[in-house]
LUMDREN-436882 format. One record per residue (C-alpha): residue number from 0; x, y, z. Coordinates in pm, whole numbers, padded with zeros to 5 digits, m for minus. Each point is the difference from the previous one (the first is absolute). Example, Ala and Ser with C-alpha at 12.3 -4.5 7.8 and 13.67 -1.06 7.14 Angstrom:
BEGIN
<rec><lummar>0</lummar><X>01230</X><Y>m00450</Y><Z>00780</Z></rec>
<rec><lummar>1</lummar><X>00137</X><Y>00344</Y><Z>m00066</Z></rec>
//
This chain:
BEGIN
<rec><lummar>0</lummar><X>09705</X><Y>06180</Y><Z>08766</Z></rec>
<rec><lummar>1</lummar><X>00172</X><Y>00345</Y><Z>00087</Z></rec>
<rec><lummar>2</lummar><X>00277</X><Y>00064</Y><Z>00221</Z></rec>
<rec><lummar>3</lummar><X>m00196</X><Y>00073</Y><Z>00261</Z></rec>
<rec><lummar>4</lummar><X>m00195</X><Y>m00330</Y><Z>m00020</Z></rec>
<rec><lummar>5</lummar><X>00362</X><Y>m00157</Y><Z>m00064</Z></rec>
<rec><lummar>6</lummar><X>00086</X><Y>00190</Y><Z>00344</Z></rec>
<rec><lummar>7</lummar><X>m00319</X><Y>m00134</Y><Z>00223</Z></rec>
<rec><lummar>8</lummar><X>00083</X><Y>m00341</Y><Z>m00140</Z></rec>
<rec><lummar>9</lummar><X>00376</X><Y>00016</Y><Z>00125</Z></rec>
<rec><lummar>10</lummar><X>m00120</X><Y>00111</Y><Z>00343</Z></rec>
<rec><lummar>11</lummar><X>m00265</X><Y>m00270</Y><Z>00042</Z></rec>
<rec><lummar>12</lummar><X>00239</X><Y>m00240</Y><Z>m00102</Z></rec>
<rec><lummar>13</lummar><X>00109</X><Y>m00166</Y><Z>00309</Z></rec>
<rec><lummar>14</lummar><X>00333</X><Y>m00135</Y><Z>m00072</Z></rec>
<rec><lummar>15</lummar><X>00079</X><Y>00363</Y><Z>m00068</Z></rec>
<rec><lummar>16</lummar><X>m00053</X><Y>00022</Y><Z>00374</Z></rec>
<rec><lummar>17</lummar><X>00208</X><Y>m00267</Y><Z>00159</Z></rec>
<rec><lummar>18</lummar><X>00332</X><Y>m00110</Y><Z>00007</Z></rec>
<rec><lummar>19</lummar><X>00327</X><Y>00213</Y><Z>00074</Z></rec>
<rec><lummar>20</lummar><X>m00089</X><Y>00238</Y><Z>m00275</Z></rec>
<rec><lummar>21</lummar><X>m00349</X><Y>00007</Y><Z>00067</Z></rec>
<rec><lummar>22</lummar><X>m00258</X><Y>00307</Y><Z>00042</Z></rec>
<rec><lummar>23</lummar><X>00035</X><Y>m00111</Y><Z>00386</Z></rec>
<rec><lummar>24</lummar><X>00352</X><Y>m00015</Y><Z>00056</Z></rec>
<rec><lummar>25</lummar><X>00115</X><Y>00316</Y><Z>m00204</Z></rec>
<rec><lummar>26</lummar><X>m00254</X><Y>00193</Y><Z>00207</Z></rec>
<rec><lummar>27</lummar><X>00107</X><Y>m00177</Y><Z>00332</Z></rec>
<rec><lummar>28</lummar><X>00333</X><Y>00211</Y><Z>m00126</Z></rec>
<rec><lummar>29</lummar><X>m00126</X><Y>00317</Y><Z>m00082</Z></rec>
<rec><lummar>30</lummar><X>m00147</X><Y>00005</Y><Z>00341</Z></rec>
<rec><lummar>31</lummar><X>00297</X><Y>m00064</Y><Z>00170</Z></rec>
<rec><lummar>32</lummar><X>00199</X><Y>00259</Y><Z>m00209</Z></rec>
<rec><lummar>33</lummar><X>m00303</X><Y>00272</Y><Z>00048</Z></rec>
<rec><lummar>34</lummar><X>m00031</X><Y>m00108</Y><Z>00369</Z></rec>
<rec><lummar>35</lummar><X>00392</X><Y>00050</Y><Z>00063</Z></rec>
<rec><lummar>36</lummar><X>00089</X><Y>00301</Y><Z>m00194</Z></rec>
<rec><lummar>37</lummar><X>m00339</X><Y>00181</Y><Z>00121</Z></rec>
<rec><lummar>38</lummar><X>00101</X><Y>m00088</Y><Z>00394</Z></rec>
<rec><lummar>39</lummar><X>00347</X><Y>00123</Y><Z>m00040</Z></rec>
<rec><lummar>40</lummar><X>m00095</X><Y>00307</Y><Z>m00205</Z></rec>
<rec><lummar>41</lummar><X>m00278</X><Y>00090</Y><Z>00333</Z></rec>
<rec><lummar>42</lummar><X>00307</X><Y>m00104</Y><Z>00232</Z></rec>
<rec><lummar>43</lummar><X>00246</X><Y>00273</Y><Z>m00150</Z></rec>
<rec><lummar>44</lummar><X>m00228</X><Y>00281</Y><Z>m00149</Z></rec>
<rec><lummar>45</lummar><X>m00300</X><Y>00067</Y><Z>00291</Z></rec>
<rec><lummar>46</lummar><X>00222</X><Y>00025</Y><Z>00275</Z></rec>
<rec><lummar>47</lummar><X>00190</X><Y>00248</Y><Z>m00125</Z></rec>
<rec><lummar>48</lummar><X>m00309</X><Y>00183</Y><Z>m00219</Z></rec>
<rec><lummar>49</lummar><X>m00186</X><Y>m00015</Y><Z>00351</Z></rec>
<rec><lummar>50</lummar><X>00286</X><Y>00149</Y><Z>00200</Z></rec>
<rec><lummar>51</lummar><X>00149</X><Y>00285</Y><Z>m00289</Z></rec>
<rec><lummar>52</lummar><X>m00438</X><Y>00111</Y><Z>00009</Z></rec>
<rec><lummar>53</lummar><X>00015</X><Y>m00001</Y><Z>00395</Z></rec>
<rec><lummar>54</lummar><X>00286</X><Y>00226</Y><Z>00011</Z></rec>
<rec><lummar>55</lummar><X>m00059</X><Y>00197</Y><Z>m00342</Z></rec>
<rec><lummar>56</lummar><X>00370</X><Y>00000</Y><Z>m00065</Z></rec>
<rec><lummar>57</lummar><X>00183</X><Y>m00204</Y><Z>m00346</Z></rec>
<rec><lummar>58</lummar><X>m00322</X><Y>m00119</Y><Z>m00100</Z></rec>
<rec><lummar>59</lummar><X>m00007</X><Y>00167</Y><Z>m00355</Z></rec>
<rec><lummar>60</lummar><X>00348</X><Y>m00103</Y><Z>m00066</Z></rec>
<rec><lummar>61</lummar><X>m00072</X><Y>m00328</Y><Z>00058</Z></rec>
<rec><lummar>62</lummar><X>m00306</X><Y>00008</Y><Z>m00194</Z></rec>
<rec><lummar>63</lummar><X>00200</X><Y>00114</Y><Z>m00255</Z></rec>
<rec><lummar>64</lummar><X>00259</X><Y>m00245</Y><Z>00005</Z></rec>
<rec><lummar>65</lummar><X>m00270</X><Y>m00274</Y><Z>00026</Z></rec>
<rec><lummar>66</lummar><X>m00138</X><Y>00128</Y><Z>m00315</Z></rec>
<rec><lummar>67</lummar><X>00252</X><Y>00022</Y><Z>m00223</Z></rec>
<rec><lummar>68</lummar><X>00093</X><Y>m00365</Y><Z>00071</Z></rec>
<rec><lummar>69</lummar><X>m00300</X><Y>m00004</Y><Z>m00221</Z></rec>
<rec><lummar>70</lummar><X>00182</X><Y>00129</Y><Z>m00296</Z></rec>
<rec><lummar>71</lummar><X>00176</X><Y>m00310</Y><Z>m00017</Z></rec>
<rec><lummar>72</lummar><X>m00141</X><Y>m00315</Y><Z>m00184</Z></rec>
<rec><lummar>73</lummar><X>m00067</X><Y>m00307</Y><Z>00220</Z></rec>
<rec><lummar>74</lummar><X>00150</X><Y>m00207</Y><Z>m00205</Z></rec>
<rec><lummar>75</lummar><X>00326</X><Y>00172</Y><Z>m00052</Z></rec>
<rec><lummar>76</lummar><X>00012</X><Y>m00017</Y><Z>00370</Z></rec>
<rec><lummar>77</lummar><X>m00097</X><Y>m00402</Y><Z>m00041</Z></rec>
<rec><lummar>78</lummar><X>00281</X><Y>m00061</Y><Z>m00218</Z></rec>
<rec><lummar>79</lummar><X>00254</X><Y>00196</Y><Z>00196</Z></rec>
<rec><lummar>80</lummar><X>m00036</X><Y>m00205</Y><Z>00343</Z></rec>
<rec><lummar>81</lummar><X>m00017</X><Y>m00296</Y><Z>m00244</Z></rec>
<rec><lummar>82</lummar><X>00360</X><Y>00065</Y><Z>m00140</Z></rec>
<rec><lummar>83</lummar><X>00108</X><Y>00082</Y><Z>00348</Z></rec>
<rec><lummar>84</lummar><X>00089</X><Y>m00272</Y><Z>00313</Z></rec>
<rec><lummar>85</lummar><X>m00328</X><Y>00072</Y><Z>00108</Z></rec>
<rec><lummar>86</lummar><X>m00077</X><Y>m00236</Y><Z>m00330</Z></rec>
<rec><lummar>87</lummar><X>00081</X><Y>m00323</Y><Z>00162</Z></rec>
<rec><lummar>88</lummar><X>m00288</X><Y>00026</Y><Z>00292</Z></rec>
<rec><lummar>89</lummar><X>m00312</X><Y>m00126</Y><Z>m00175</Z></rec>
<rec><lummar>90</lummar><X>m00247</X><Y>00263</Y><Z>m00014</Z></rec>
<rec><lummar>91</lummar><X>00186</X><Y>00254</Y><Z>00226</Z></rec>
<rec><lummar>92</lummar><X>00039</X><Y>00250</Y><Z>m00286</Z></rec>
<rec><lummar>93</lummar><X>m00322</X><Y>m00061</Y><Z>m00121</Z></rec>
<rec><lummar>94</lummar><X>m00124</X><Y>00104</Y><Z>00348</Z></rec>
<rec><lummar>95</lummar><X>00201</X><Y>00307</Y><Z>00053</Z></rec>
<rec><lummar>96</lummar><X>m00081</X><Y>00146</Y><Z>m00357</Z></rec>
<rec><lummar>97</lummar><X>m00382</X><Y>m00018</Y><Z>00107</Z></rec>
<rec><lummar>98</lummar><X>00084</X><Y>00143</Y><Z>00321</Z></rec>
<rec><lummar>99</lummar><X>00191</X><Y>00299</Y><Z>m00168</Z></rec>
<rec><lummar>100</lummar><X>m00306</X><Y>00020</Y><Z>m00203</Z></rec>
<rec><lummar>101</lummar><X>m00236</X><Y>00009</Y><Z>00245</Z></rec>
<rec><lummar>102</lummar><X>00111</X><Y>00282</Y><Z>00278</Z></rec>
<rec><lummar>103</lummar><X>m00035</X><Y>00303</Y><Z>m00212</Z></rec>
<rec><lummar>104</lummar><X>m00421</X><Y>m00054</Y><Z>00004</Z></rec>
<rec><lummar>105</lummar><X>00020</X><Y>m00109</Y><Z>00365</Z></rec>
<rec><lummar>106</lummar><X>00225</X><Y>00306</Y><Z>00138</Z></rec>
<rec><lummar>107</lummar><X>m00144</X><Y>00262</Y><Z>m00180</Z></rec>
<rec><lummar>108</lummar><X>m00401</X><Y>m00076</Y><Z>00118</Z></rec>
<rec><lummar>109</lummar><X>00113</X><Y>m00096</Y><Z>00343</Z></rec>
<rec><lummar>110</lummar><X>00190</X><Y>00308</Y><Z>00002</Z></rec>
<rec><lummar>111</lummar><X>m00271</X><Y>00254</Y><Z>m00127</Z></rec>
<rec><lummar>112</lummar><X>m00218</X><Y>m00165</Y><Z>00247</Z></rec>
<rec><lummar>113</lummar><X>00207</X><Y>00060</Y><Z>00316</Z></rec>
<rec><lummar>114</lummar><X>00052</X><Y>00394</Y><Z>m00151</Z></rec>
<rec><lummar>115</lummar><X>m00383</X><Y>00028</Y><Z>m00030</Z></rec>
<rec><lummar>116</lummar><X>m00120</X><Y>m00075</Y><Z>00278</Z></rec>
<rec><lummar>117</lummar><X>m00221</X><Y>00332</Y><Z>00176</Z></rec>
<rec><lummar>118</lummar><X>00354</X><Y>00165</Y><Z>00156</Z></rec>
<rec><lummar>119</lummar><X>m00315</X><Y>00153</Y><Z>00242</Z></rec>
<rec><lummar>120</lummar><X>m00094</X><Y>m00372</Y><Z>00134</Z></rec>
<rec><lummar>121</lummar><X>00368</X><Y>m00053</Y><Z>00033</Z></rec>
<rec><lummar>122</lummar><X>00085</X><Y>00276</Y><Z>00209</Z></rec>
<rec><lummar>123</lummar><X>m00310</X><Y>m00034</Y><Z>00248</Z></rec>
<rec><lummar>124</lummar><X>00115</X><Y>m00327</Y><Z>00056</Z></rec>
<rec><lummar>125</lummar><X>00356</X><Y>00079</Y><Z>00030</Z></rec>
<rec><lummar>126</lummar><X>m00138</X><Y>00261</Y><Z>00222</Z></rec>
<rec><lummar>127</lummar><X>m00186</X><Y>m00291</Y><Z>00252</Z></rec>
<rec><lummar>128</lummar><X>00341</X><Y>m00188</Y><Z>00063</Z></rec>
<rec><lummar>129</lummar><X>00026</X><Y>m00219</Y><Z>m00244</Z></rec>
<rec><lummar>130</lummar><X>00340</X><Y>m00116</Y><Z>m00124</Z></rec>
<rec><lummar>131</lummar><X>00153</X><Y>m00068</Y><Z>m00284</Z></rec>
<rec><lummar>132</lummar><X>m00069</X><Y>m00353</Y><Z>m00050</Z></rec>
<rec><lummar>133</lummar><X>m00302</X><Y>00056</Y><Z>00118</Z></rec>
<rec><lummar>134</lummar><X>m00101</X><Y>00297</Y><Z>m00250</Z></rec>
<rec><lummar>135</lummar><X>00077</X><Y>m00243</Y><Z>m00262</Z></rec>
<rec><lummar>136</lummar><X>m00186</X><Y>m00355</Y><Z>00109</Z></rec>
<rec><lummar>137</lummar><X>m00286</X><Y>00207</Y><Z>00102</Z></rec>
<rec><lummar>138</lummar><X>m00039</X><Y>00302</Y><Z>m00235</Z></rec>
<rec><lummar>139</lummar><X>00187</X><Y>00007</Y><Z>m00302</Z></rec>
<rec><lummar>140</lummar><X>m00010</X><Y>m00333</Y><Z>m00091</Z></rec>
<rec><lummar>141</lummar><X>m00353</X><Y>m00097</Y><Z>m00039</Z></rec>
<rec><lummar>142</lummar><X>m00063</X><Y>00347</Y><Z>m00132</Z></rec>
<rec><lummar>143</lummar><X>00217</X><Y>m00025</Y><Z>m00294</Z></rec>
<rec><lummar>144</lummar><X>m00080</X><Y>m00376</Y><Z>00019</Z></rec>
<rec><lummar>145</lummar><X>m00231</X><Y>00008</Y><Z>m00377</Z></rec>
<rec><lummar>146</lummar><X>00295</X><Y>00152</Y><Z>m00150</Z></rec>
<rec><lummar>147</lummar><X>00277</X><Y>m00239</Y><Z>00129</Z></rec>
<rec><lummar>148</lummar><X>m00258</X><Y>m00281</Y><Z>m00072</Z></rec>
<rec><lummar>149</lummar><X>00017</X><Y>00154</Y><Z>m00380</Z></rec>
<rec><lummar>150</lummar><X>00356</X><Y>m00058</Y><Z>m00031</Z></rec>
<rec><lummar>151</lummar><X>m00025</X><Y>m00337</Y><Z>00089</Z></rec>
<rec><lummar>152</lummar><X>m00256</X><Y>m00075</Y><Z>m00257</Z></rec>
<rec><lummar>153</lummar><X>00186</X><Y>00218</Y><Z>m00269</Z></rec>
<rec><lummar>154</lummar><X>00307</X><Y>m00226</Y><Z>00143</Z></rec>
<rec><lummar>155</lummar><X>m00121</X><Y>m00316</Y><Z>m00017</Z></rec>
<rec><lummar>156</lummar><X>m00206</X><Y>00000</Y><Z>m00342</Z></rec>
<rec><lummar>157</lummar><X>00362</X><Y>00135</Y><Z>m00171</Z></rec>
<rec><lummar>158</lummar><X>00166</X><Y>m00254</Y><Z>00153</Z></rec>
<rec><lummar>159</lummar><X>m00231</X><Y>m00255</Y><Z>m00128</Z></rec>
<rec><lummar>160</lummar><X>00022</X><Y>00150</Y><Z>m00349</Z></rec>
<rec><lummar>161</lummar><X>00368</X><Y>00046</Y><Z>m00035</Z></rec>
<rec><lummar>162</lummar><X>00074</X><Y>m00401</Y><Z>00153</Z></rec>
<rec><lummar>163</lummar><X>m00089</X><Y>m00116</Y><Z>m00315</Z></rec>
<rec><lummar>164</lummar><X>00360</X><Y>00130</Y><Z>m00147</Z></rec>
<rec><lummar>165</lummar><X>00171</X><Y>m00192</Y><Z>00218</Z></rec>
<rec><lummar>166</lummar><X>m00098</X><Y>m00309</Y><Z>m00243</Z></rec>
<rec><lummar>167</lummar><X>00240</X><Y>00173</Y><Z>m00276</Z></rec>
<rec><lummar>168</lummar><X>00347</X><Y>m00066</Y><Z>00161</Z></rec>
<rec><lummar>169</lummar><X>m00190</X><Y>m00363</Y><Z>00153</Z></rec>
<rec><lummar>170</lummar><X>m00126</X><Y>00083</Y><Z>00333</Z></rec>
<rec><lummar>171</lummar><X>m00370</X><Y>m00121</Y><Z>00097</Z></rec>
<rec><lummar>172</lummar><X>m00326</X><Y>00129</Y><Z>00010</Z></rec>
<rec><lummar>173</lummar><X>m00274</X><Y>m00030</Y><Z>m00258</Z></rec>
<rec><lummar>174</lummar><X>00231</X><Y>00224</Y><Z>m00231</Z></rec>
<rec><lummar>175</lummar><X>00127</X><Y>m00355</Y><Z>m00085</Z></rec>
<rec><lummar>176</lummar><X>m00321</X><Y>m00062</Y><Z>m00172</Z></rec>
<rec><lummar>177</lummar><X>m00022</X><Y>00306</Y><Z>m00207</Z></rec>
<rec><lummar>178</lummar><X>00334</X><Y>m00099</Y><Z>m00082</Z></rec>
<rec><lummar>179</lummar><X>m00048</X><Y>m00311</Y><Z>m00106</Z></rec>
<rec><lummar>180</lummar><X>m00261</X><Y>00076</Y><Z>m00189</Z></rec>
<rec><lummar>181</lummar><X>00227</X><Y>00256</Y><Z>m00201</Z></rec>
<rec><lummar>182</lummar><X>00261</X><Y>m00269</Y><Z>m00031</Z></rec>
<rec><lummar>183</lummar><X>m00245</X><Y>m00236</Y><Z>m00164</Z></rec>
<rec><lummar>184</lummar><X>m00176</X><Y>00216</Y><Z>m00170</Z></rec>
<rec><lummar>185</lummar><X>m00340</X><Y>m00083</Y><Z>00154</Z></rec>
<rec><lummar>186</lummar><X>m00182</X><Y>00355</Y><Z>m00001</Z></rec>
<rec><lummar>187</lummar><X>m00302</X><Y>m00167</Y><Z>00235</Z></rec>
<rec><lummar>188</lummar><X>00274</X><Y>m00071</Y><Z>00245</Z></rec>
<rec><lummar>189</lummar><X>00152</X><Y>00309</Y><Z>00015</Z></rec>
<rec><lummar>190</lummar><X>m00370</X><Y>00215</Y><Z>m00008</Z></rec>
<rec><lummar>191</lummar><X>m00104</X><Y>m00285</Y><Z>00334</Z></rec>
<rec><lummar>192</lummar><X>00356</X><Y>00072</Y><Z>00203</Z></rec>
<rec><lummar>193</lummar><X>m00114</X><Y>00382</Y><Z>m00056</Z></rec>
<rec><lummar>194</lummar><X>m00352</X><Y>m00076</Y><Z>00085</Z></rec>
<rec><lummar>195</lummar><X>00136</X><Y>m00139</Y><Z>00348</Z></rec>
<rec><lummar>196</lummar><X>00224</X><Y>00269</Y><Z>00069</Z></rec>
<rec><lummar>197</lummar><X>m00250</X><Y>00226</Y><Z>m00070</Z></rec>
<rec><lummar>198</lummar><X>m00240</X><Y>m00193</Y><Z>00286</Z></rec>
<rec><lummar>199</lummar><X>00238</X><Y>m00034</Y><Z>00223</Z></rec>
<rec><lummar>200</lummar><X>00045</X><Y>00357</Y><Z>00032</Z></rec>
<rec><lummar>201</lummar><X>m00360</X><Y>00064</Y><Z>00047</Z></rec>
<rec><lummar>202</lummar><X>m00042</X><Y>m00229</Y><Z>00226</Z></rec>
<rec><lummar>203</lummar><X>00323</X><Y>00160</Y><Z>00226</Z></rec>
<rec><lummar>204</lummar><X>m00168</X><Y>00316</Y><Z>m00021</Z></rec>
<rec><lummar>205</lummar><X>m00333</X><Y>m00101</Y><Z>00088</Z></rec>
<rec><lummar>206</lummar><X>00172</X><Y>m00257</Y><Z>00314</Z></rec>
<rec><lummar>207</lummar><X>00141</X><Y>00358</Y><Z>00081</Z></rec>
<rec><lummar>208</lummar><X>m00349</X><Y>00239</Y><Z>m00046</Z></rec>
<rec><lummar>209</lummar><X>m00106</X><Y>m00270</Y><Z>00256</Z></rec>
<rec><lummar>210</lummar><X>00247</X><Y>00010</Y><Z>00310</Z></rec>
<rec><lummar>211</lummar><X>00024</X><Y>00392</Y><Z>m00035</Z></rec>
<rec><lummar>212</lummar><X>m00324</X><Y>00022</Y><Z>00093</Z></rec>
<rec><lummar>213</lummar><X>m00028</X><Y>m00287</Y><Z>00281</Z></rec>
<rec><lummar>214</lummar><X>00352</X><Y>00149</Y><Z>00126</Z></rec>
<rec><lummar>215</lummar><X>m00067</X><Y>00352</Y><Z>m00031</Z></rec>
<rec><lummar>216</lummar><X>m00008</X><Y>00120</Y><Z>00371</Z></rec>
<rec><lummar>217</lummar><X>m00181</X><Y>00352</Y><Z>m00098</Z></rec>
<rec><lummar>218</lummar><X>m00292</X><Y>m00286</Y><Z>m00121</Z></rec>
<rec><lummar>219</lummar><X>m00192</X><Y>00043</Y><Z>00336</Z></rec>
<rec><lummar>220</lummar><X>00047</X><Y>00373</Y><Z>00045</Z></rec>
<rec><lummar>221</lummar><X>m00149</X><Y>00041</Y><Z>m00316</Z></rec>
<rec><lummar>222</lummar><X>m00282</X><Y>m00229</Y><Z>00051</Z></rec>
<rec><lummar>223</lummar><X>m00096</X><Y>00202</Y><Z>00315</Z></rec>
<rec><lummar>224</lummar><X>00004</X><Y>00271</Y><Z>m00145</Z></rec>
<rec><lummar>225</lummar><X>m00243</X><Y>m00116</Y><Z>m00290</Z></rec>
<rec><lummar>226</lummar><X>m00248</X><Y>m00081</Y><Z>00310</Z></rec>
<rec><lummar>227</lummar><X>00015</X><Y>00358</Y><Z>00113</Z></rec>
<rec><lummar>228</lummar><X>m00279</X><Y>00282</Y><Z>m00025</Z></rec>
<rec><lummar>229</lummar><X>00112</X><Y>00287</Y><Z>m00278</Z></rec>
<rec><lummar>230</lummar><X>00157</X><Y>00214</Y><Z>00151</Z></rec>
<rec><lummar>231</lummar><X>00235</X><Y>m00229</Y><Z>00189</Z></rec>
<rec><lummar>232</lummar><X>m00277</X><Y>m00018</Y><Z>00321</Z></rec>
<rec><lummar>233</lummar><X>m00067</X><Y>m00375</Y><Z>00098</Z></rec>
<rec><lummar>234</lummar><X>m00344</X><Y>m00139</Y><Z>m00079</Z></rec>
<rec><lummar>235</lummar><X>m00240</X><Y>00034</Y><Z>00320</Z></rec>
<rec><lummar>236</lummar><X>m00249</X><Y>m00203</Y><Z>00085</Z></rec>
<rec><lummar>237</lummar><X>m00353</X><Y>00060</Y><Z>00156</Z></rec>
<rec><lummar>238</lummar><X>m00020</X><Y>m00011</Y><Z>00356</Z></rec>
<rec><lummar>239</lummar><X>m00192</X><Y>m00257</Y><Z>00117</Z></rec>
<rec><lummar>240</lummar><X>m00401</X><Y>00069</Y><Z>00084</Z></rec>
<rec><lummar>241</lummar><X>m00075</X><Y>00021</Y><Z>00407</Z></rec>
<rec><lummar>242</lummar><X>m00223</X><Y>m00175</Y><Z>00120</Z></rec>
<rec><lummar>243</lummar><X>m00350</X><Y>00033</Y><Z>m00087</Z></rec>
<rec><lummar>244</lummar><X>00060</X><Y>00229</Y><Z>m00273</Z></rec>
<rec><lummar>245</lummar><X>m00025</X><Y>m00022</Y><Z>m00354</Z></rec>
<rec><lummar>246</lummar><X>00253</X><Y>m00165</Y><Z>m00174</Z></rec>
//
């Protein structure tokens, strides 16, 4: 039959899929991992990646820092809060290893964003009035908007992928399946919790493709300007015929 015949036959088996280590429930658990760490990583990184590209000041040393959290393994990190108090709350360290994981991507892109934005569109509107808060909710935000979007995706598809290890030391997630399947030896198991995994973070990305582009709030500048004449003039239409004469 083949593995991967082996494979299609696990996942259209449906007891695989019920039951408290089910398809449904160990996804039910990634979610709420991916969910979690991805909010909290958003919560701490693009406030301060938005603020550090507004003013132009620490943003490359944070970067920096940011990045070479990346040099350590995830699941060296895992382990660590796992040994420590933190150990005792559930899925606590679980959560703050993905959240560790997930700022670098996040921080940078909403960083180089904020830094490219046209410094001439900046300054003409700094030059009309407009404050600080305002510079940002109006002009910098939706123009580096695409590339903060970008770190989310980047975000949220690694966070999906690296959730799986946090079946090694026991903690949820379809992980558990894989590592199941490794524990009994069932290869069709293991090749169908990778299959989902794999899905799952397609899916994320493509959830995300979506609501950057309904939330994108350059969307209807852009359209307009896709309506325009070349050469930036606004389509004109005939004037209407007077009477009696020839349309």
């Amino acid at each position: 039959m083949g593995v991967i015949g082996e494979t299609w036959s696990w996942l259209t088996t449906g007891a695989h899929w019920s039951g408290e280590a089910g398809v449904w429930h160990r996804l039910a658990q990634h979610l709420y991992l991916t969910s979690v760490s991805l909010g909290l990583a958003c919560l701490v990184a693009l406030p301060i990646a938005v603020l550090l590209g507004h003013i132009g000041k620490g943003g490359v040393l944070a970067v920096n820092l940011s990045n070479a959290g990346r040099a350590v393994p995830t699941f060296a990190v895992l382990v660590l809060l796992l040994l420590s108090p933190l150990g005792r709350y559930g899925d606590l360290p679980t959560i703050l290893a993905l959240v560790l994981f997930a700022i670098p991507p996040l921080l940078t892109n909403a960083y180089v964003g904020m830094r490219e934005v046209d410094r001439e569109v900046v300054e003409a509107a700094r030059g009309m009035g407009m404050t600080g808060g305002q510079l940002i909710g109006r002009v910098e935000l939706p123009l580096a908007f695409p590339l903060l979007m970008t770190g989310v995706r980047t975000a949220a598809v690694q966070v999906v992928a690296t959730a799986t290890l946090a079946a090694l030391p026991g903690g949820g997630g379809l992980g558990r399946i894989i590592t199941a399947g490794f524990r009994l030896t069932d290869t069709p198991q293991v090749v169908a919790g990778a299959v989902l995994v794999a899905l799952l973070a397609l899916l994320v990305e493509g959830v995300l493709v979506v609501l950057e582009r309904l939330l994108d709030p350059m969307r209807r500048r852009r359209g307009q300007d896709r309506t325009r004449e070349p050469g930036g003039r606004e389509p004109v239409s005939a004037p209407p015929a007077a009477d009696g004469a020839p349309a």
